[in-house]
C-alpha positions in Angstrom: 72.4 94.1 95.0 75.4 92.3 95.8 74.5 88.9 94.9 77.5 86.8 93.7 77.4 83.3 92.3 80.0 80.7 93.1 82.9 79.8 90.3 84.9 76.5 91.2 88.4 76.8 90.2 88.9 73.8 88.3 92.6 74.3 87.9 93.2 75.7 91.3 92.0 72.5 93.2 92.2 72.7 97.2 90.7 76.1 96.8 87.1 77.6 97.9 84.8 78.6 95.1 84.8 82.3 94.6 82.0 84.3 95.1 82.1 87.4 92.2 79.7 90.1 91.8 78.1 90.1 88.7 76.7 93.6 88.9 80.5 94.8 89.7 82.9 92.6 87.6 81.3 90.5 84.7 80.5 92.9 82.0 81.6 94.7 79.5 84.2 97.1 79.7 85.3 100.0 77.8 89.0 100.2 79.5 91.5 97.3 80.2 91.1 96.1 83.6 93.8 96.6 86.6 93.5 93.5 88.3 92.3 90.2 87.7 88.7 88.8 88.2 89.6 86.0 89.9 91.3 86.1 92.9 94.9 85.4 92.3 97.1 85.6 94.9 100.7 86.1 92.7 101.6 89.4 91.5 103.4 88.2 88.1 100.0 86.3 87.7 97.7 89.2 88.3 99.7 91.1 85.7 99.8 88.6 82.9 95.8 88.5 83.7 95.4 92.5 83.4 97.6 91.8 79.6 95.4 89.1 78.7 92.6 91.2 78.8 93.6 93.5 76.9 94.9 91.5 74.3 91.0 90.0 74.8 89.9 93.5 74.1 92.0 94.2 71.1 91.3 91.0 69.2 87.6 91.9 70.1 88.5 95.5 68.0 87.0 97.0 71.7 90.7 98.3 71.6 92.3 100.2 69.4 95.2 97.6 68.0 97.6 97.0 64.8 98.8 93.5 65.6 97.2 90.9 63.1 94.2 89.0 65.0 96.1 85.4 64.4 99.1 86.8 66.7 96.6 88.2 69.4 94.9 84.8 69.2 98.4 83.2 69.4 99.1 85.5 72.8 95.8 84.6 74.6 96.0 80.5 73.9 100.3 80.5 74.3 99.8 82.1 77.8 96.6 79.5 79.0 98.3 76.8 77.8 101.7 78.1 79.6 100.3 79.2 82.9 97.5 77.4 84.6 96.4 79.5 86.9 95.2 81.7 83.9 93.0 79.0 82.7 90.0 80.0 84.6 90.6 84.1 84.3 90.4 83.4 80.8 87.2 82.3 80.6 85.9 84.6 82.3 87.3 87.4 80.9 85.6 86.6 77.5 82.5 85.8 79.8 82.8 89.6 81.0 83.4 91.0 77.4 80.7 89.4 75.6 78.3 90.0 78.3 76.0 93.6 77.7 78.7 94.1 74.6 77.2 96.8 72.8 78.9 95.5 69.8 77.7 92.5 67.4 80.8 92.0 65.5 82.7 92.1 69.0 80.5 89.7 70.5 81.4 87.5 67.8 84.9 87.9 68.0 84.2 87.1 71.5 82.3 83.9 70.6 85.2 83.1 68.2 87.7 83.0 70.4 86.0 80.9 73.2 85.4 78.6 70.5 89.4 79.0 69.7 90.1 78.8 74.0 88.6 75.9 74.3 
């Protein structure tokens, strides 16, 4: 089924709503992602979404990771509040990791740091 539903990009405004495909990009994943969910048209911008998430995934221990969980924290909130355009991806990333987690404690960490995002 390729239903979609309809995401306004608040912090993109003059843009169409998106239409993404639940049953294809909004749940959980076991690897990093290699391009944004949202459709974002800058390179640099795509990248620093496809880091994100995986700085998403290791402070959700769905990745293996070293770095203390303040400083992963620190990463995801430094580069939302740096880049606007991330804003959005963001959210939705943790949408995607929390959603069909198989994990409890991951879920929430995921829960955590929404609380934490927003």
């Amino acid at each position: 089924d390729k239903k979609g539903i309809k995401i306004p990009l608040g912090t993109m405004r003059g843009k169409k709503p998106q239409v993404i495909h639940w049953n294809q990009r909004v749940f959980f994943e076991k690897e990093p992602v290699h391009d944004s969910l949202l459709d974002i048209a800058d390179e640099e911008m795509n990248q620093l979404a496809c880091e994100v998430f995986l700085t998403i995934m290791k402070y959700m221990e769905d990745y293996p990771c070293e770095t203390p969980p303040a400083e992963l924290v620190q990463d995801v909130v430094s580069k939302g509040i740096q880049h606007e355009a991330l804003r959005d991806e963001i959210y939705c990333q943790l949408i995607k990791q929390t959603k069909e987690n198989p994990r409890l404690e991951s879920k929430i960490k995921g829960w955590e740091l929404f609380v934490i995002v927003s």
